[in-house]
mmCIF file of the N, C-alpha and C atoms, coordinates in Angstrom:
data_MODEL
# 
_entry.id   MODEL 
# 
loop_
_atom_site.group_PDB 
_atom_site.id 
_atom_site.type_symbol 
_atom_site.label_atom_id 
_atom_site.label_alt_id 
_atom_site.label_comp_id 
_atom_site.label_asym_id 
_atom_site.label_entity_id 
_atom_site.label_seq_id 
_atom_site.pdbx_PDB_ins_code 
_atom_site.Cartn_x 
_atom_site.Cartn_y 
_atom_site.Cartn_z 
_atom_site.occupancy 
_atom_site.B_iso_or_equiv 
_atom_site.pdbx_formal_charge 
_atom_site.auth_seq_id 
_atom_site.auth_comp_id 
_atom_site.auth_asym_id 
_atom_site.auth_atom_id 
_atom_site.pdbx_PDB_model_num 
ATOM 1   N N  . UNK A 1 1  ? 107.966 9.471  -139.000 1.00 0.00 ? 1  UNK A N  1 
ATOM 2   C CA . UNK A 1 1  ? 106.557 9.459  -139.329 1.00 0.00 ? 1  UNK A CA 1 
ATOM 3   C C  . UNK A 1 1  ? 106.357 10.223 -140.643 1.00 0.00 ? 1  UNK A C  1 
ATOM 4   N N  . UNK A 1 2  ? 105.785 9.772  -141.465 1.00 0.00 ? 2  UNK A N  1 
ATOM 5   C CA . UNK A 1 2  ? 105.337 10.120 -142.538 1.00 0.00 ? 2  UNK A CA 1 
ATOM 6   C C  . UNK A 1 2  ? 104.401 11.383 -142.226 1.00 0.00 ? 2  UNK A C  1 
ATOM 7   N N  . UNK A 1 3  ? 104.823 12.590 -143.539 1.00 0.00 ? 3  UNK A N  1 
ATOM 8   C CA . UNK A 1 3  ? 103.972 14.153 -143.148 1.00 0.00 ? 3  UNK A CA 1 
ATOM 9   C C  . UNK A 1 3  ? 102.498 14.083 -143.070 1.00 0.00 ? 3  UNK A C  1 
ATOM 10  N N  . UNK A 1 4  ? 102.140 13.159 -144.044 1.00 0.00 ? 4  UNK A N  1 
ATOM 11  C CA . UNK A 1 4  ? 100.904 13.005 -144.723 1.00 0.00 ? 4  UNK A CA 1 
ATOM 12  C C  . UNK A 1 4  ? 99.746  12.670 -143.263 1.00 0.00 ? 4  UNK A C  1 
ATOM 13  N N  . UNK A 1 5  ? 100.513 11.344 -142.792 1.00 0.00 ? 5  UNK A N  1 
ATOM 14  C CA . UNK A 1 5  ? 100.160 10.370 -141.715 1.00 0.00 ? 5  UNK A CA 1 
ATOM 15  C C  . UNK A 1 5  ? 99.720  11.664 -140.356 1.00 0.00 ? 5  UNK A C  1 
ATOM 16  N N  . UNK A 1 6  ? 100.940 12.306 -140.121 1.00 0.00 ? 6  UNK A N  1 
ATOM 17  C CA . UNK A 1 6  ? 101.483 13.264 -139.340 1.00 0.00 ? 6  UNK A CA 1 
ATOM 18  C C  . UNK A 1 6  ? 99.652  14.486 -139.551 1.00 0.00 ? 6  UNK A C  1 
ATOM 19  N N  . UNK A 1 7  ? 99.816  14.886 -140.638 1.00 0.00 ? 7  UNK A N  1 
ATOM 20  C CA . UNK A 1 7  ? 98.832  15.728 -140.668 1.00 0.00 ? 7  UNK A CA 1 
ATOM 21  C C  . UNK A 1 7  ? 97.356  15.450 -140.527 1.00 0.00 ? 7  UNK A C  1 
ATOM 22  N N  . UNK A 1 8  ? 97.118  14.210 -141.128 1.00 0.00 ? 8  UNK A N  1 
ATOM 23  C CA . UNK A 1 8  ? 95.673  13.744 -140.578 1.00 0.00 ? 8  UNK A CA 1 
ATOM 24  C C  . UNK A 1 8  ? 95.852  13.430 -139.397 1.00 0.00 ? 8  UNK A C  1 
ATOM 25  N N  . UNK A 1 9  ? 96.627  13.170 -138.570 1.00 0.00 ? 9  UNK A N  1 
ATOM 26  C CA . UNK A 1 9  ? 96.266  12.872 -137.292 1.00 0.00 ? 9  UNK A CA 1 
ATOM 27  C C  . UNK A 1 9  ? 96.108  14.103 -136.219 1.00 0.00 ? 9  UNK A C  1 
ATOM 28  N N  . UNK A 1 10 ? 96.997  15.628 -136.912 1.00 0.00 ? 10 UNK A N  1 
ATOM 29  C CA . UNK A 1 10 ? 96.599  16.451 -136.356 1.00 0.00 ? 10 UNK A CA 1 
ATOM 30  C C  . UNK A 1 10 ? 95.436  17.208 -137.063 1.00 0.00 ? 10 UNK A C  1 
ATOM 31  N N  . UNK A 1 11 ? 94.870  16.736 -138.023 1.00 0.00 ? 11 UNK A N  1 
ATOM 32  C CA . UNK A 1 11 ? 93.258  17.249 -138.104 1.00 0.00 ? 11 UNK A CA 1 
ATOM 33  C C  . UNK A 1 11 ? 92.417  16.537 -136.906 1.00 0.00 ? 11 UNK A C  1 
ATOM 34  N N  . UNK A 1 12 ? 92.628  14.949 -137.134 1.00 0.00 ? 12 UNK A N  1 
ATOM 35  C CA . UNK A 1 12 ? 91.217  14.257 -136.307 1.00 0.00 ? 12 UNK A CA 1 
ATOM 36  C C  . UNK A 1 12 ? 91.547  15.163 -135.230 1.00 0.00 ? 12 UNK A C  1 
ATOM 37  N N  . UNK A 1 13 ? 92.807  15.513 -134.733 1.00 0.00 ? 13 UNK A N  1 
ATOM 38  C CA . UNK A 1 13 ? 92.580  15.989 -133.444 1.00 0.00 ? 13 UNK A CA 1 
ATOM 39  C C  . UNK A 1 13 ? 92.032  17.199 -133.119 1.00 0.00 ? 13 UNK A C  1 
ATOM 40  N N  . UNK A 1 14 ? 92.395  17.853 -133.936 1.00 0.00 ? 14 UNK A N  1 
ATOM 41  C CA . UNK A 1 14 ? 91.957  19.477 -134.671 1.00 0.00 ? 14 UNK A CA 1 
ATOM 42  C C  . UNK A 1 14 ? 90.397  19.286 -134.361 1.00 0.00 ? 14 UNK A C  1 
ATOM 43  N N  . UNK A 1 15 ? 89.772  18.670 -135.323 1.00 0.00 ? 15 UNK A N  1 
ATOM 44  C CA . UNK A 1 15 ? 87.880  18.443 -135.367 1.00 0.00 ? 15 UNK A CA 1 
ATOM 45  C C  . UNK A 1 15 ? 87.487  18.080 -134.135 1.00 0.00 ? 15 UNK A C  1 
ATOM 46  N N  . UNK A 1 16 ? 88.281  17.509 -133.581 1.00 0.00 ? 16 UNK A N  1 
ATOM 47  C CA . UNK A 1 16 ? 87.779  16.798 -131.756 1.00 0.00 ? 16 UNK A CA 1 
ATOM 48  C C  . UNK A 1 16 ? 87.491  17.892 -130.833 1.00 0.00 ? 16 UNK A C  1 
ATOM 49  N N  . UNK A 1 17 ? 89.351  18.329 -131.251 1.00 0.00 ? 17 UNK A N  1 
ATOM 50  C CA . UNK A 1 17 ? 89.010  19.694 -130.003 1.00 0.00 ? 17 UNK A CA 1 
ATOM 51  C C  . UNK A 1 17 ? 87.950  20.867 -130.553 1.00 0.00 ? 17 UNK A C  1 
ATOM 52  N N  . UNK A 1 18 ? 87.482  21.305 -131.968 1.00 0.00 ? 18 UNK A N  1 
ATOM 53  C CA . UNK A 1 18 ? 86.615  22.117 -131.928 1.00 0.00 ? 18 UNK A CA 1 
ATOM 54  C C  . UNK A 1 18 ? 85.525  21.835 -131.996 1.00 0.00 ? 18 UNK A C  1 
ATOM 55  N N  . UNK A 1 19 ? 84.834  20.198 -132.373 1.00 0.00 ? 19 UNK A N  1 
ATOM 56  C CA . UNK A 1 19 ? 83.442  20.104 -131.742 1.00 0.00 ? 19 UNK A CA 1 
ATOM 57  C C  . UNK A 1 19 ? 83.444  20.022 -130.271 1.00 0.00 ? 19 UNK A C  1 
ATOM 58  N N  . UNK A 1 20 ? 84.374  19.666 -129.470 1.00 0.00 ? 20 UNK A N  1 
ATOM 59  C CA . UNK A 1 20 ? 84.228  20.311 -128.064 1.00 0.00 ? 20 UNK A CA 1 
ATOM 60  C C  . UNK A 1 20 ? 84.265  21.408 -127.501 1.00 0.00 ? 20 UNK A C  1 
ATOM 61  N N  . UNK A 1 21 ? 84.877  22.069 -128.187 1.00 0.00 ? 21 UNK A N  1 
ATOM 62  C CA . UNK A 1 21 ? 84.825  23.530 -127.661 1.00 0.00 ? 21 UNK A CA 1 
ATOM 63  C C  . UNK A 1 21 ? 83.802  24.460 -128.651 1.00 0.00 ? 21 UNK A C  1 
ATOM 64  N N  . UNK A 1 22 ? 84.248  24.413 -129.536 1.00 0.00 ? 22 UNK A N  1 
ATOM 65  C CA . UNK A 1 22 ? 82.955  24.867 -130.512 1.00 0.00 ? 22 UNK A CA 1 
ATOM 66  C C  . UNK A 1 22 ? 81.465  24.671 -130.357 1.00 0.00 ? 22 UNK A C  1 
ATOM 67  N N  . UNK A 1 23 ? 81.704  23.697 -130.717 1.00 0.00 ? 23 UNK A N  1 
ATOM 68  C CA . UNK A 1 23 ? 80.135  22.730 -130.921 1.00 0.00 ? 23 UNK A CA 1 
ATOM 69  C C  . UNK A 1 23 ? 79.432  22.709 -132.074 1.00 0.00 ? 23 UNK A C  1 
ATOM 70  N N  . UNK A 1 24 ? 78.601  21.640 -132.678 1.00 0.00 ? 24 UNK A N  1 
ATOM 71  C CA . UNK A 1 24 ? 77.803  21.963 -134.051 1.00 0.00 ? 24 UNK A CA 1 
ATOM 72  C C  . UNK A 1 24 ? 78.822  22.439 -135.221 1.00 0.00 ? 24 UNK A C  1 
ATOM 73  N N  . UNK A 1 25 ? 79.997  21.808 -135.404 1.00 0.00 ? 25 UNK A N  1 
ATOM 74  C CA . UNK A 1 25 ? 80.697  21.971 -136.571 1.00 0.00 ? 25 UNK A CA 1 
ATOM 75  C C  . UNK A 1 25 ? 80.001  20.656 -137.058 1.00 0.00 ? 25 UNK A C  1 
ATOM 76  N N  . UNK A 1 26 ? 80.224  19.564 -137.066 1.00 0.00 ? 26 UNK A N  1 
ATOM 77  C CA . UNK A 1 26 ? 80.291  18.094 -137.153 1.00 0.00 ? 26 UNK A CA 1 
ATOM 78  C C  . UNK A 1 26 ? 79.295  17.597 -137.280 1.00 0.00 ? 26 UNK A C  1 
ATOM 79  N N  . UNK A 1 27 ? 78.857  17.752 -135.968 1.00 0.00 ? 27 UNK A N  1 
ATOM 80  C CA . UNK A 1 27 ? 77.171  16.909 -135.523 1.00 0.00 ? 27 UNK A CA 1 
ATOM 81  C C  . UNK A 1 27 ? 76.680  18.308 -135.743 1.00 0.00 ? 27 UNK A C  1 
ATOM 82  N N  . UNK A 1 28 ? 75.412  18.443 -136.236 1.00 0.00 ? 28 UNK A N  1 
ATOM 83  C CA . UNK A 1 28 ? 74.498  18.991 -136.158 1.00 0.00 ? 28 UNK A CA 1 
ATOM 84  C C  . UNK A 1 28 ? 73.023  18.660 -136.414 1.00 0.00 ? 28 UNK A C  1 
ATOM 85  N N  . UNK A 1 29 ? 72.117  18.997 -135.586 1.00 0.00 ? 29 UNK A N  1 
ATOM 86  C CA . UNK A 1 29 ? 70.691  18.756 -135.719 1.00 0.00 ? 29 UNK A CA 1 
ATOM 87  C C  . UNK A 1 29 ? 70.359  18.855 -136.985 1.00 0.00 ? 29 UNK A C  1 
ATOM 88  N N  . UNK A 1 30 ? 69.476  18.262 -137.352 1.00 0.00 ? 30 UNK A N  1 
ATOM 89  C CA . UNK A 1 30 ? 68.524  18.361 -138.932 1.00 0.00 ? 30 UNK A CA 1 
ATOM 90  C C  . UNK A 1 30 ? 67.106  18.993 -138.429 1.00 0.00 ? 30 UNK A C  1 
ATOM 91  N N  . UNK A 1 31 ? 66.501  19.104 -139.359 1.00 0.00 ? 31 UNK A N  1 
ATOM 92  C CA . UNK A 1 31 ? 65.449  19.858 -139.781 1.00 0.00 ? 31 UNK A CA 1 
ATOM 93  C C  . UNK A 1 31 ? 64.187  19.252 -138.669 1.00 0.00 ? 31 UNK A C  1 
ATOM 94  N N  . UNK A 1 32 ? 64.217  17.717 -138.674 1.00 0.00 ? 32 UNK A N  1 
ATOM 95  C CA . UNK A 1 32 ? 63.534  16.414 -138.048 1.00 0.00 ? 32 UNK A CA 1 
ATOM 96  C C  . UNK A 1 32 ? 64.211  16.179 -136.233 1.00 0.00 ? 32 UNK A C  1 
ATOM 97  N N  . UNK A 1 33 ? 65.255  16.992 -135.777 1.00 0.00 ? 33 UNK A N  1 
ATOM 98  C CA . UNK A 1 33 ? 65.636  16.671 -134.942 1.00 0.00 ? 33 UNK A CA 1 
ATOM 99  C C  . UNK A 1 33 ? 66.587  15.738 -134.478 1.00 0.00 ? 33 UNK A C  1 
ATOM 100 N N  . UNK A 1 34 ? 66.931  15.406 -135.689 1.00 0.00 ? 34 UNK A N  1 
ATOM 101 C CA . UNK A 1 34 ? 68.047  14.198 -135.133 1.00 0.00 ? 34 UNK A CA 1 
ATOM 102 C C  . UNK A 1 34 ? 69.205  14.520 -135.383 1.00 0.00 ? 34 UNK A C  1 
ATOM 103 N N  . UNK A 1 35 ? 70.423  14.276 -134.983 1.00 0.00 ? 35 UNK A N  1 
ATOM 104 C CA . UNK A 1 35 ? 71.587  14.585 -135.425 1.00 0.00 ? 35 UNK A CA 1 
ATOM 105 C C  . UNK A 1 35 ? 72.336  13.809 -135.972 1.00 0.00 ? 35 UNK A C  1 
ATOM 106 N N  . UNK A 1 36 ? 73.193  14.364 -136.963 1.00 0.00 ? 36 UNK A N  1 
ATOM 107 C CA . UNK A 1 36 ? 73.738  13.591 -138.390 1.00 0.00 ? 36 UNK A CA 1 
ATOM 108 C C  . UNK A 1 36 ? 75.035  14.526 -138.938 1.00 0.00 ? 36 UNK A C  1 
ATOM 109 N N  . UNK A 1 37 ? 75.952  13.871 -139.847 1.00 0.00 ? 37 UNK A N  1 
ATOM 110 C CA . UNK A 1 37 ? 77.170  14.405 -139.856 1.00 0.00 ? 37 UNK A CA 1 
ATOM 111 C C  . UNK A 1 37 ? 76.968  15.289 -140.911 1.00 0.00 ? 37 UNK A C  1 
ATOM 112 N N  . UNK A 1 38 ? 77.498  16.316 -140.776 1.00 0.00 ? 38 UNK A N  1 
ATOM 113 C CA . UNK A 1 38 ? 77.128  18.216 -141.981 1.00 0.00 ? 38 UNK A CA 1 
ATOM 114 C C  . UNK A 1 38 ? 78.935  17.745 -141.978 1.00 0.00 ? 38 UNK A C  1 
ATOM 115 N N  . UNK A 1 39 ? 79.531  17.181 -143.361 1.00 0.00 ? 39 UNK A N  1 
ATOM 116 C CA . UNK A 1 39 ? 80.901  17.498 -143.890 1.00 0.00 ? 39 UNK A CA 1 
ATOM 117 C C  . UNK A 1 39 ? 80.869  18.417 -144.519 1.00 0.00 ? 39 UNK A C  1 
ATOM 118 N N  . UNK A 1 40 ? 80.096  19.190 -145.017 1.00 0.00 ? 40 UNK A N  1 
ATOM 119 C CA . UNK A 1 40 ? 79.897  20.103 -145.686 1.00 0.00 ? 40 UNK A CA 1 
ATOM 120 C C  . UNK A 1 40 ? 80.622  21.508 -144.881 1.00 0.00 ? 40 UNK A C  1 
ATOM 121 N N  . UNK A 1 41 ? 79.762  21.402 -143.644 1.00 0.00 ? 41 UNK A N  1 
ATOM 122 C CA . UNK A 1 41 ? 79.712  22.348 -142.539 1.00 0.00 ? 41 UNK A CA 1 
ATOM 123 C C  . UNK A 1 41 ? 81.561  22.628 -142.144 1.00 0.00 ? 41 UNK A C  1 
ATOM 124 N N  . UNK A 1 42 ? 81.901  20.833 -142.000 1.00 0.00 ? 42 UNK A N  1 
ATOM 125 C CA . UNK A 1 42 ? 83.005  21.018 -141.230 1.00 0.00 ? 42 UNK A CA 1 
ATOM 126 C C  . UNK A 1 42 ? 84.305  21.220 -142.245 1.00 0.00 ? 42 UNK A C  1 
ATOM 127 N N  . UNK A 1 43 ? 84.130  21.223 -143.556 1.00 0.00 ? 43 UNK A N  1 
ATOM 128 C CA . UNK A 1 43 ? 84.974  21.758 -144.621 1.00 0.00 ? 43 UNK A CA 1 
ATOM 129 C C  . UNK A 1 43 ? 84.909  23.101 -144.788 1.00 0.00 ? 43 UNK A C  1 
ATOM 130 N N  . UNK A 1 44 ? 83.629  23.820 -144.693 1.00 0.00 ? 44 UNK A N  1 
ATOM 131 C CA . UNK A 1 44 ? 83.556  25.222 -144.871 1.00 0.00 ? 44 UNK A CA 1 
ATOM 132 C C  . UNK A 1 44 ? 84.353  25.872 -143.865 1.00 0.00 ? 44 UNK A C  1 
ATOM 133 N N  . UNK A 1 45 ? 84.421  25.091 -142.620 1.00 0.00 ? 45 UNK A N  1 
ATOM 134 C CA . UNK A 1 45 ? 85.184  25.494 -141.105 1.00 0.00 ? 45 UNK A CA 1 
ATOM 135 C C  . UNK A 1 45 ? 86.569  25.568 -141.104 1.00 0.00 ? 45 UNK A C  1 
ATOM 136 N N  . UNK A 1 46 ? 86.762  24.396 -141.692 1.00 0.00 ? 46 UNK A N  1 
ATOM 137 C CA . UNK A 1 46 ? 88.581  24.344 -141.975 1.00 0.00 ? 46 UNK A CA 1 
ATOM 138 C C  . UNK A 1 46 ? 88.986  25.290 -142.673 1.00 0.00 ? 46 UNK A C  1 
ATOM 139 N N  . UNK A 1 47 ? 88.925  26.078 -144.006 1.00 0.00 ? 47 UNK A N  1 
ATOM 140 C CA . UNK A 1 47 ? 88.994  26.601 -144.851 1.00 0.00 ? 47 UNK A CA 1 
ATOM 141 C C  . UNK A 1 47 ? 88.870  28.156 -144.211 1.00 0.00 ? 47 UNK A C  1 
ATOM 142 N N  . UNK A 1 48 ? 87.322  28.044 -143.686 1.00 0.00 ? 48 UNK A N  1 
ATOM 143 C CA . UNK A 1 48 ? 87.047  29.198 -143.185 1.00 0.00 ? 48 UNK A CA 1 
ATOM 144 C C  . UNK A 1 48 ? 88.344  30.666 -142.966 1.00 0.00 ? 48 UNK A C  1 
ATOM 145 N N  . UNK A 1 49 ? 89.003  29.936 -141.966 1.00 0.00 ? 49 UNK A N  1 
ATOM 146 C CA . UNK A 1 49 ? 90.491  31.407 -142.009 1.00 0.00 ? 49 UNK A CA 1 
ATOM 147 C C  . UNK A 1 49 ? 90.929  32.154 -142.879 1.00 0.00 ? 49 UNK A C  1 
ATOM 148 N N  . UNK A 1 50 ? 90.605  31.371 -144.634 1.00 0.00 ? 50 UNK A N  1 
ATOM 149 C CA . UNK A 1 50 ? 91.512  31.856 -145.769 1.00 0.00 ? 50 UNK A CA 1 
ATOM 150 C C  . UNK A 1 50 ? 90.376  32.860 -146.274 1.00 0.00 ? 50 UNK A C  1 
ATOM 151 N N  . UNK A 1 51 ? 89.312  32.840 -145.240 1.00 0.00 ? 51 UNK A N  1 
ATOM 152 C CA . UNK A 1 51 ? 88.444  34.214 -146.234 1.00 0.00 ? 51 UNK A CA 1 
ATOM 153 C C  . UNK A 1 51 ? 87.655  35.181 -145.244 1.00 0.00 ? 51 UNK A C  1 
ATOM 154 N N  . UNK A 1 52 ? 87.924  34.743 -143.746 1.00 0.00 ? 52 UNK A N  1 
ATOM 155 C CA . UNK A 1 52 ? 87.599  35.268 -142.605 1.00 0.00 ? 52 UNK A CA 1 
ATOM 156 C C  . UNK A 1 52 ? 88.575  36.230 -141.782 1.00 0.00 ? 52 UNK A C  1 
ATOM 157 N N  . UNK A 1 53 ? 89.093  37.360 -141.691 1.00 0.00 ? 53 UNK A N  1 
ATOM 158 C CA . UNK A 1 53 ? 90.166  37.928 -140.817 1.00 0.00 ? 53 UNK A CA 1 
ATOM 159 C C  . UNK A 1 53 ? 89.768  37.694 -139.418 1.00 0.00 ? 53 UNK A C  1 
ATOM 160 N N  . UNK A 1 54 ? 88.719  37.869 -139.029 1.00 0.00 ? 54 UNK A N  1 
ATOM 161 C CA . UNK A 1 54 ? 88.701  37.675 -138.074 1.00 0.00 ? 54 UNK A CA 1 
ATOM 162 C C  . UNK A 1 54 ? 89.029  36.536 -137.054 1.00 0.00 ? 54 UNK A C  1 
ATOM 163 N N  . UNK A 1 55 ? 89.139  35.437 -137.470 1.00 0.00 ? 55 UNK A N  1 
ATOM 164 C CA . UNK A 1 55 ? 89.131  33.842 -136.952 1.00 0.00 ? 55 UNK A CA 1 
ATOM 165 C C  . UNK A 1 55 ? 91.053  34.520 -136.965 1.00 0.00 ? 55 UNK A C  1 
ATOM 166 N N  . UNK A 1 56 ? 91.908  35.032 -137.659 1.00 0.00 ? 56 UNK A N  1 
ATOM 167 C CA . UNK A 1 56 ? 93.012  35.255 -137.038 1.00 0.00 ? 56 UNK A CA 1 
ATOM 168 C C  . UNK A 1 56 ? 93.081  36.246 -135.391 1.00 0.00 ? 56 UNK A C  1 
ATOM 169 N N  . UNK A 1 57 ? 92.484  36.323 -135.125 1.00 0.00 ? 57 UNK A N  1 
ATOM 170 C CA . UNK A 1 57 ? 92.153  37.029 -133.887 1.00 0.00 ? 57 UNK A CA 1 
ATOM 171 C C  . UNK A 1 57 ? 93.354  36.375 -132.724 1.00 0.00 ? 57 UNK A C  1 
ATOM 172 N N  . UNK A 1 58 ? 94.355  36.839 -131.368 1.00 0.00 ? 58 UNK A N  1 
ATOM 173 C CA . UNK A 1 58 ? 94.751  35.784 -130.969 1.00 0.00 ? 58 UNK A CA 1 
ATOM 174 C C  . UNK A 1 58 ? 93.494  35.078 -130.256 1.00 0.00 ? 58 UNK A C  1 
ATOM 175 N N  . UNK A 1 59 ? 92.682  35.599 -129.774 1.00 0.00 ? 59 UNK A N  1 
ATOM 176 C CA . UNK A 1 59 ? 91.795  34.335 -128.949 1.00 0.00 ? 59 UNK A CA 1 
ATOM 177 C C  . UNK A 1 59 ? 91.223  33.551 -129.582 1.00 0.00 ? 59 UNK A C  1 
ATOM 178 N N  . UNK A 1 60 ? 91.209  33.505 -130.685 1.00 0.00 ? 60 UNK A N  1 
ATOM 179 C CA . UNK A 1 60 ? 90.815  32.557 -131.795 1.00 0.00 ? 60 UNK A CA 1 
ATOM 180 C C  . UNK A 1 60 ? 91.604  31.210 -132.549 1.00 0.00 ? 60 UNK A C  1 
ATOM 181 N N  . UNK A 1 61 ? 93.184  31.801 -132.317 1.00 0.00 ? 61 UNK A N  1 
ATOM 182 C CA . UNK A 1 61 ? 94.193  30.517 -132.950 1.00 0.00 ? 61 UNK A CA 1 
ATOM 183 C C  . UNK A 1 61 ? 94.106  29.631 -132.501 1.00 0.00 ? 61 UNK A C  1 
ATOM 184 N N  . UNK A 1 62 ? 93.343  28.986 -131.218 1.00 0.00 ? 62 UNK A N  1 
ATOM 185 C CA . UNK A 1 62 ? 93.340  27.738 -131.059 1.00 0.00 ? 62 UNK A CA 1 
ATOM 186 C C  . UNK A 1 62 ? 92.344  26.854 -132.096 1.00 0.00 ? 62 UNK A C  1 
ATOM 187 N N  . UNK A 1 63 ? 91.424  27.421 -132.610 1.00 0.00 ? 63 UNK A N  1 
ATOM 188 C CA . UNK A 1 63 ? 90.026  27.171 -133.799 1.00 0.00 ? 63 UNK A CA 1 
ATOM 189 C C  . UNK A 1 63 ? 90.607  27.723 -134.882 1.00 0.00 ? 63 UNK A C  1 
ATOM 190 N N  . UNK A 1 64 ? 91.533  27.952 -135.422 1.00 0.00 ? 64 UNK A N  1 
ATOM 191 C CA . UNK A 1 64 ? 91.817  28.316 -136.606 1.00 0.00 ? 64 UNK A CA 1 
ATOM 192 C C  . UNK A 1 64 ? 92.691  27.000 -137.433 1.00 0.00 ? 64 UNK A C  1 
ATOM 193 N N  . UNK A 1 65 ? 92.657  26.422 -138.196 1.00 0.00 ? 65 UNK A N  1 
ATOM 194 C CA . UNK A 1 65 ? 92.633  25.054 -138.693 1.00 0.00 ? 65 UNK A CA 1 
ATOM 195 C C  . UNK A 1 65 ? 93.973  25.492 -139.497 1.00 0.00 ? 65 UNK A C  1 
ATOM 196 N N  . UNK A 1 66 ? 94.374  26.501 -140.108 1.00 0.00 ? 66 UNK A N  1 
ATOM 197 C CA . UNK A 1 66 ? 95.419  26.783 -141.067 1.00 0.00 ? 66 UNK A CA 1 
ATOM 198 C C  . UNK A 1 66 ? 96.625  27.114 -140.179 1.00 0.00 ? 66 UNK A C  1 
ATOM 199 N N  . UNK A 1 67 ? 96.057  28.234 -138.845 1.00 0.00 ? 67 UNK A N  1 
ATOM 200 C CA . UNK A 1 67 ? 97.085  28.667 -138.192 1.00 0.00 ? 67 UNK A CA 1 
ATOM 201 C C  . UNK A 1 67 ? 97.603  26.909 -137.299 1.00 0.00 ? 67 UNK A C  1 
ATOM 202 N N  . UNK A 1 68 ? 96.840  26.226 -136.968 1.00 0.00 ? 68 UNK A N  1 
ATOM 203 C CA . UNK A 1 68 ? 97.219  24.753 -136.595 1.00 0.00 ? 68 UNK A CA 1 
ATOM 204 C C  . UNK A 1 68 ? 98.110  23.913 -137.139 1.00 0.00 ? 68 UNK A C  1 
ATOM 205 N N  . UNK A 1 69 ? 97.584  24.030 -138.447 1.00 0.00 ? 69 UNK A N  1 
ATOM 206 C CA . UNK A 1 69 ? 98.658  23.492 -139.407 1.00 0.00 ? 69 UNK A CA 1 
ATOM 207 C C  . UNK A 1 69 ? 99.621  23.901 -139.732 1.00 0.00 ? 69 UNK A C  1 
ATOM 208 N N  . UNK A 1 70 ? 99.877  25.095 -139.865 1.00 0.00 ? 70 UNK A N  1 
ATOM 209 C CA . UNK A 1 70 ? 101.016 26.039 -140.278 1.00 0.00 ? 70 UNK A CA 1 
ATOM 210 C C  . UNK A 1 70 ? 102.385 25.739 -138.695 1.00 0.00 ? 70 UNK A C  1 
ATOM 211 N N  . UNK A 1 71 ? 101.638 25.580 -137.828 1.00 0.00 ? 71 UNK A N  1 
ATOM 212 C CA . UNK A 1 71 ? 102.308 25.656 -136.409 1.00 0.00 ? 71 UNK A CA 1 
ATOM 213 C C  . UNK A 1 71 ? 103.151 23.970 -136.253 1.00 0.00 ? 71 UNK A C  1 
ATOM 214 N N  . UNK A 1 72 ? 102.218 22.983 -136.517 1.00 0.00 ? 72 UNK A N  1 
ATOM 215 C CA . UNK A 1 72 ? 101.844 21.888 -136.793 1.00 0.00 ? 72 UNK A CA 1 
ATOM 216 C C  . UNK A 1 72 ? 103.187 21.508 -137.815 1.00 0.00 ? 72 UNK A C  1 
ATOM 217 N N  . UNK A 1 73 ? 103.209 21.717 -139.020 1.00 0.00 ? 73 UNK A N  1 
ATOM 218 C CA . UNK A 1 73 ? 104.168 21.512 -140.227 1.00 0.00 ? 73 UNK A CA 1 
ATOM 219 C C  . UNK A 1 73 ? 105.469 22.214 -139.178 1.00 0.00 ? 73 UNK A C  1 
ATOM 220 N N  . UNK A 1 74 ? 105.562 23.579 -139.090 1.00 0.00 ? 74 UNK A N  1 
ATOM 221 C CA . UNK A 1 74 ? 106.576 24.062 -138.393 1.00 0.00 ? 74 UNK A CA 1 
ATOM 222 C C  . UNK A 1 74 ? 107.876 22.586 -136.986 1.00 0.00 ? 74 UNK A C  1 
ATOM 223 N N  . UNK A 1 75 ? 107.004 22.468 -136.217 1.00 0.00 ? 75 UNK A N  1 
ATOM 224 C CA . UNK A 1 75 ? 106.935 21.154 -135.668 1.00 0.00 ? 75 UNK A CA 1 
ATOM 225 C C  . UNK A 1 75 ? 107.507 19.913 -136.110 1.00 0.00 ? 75 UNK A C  1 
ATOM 226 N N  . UNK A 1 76 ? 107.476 19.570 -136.918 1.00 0.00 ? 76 UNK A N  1 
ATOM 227 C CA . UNK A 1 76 ? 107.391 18.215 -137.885 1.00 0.00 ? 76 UNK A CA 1 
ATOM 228 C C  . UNK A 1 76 ? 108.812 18.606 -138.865 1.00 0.00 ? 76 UNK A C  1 
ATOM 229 N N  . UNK A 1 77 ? 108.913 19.651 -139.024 1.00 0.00 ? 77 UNK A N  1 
ATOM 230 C CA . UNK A 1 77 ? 110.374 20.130 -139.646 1.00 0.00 ? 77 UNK A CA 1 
ATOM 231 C C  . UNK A 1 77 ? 111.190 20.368 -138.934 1.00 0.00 ? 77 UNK A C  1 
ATOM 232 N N  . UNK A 1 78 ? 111.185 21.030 -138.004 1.00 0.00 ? 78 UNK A N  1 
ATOM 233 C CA . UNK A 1 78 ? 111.642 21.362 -137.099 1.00 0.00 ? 78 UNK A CA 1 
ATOM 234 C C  . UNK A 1 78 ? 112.267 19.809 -135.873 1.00 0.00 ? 78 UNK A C  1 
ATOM 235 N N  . UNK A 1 79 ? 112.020 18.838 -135.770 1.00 0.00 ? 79 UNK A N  1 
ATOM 236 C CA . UNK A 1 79 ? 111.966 17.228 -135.146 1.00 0.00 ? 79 UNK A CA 1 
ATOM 237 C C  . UNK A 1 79 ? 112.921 17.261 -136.308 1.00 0.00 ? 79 UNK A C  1 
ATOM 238 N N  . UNK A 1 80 ? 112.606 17.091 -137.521 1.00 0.00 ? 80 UNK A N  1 
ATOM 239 C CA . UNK A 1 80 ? 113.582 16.373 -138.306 1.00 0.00 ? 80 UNK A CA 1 
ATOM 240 C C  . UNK A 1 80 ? 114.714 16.599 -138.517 1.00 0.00 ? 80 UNK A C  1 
# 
């Protein structure tokens, strides 16, 4: 499997499991009440770890998007 392939598929899964457990990364309400997609929101989220210490917390590495990936790549080298 290609890394590239490999890694977006462990984001979609990444964003799944933290608008379920999270909530309101993704979907979030507007101003009007309706809900609509904030990419904005869910880029600031991914990223978030590289300027947050706290999100390294252990009860936190399951929502931490870098420590995922980092674990994730590990994985994928590690198979090969």
């Amino acid at each position: 499997m290609n890394y590239l392939l490999y890694i977006f598929i462990v984001t979609v899964l990444f964003i799944v499991y933290v608008e379920y457990s999270v909530g309101g990364i993704l979907w979030r309400q507007t101003s009007s009440g309706m809900k609509s997609f904030n990419f904005g929101s869910l880029f600031n989220y991914l990223i978030d770890p590289l300027r947050q210490k706290f999100l390294w917390n252990v009860e936190l590495l399951d929502v931490n998007y870098v420590f995922v990936v980092i674990i994730s790549s590990i994985i994928y080298y590690l198979k090969i």
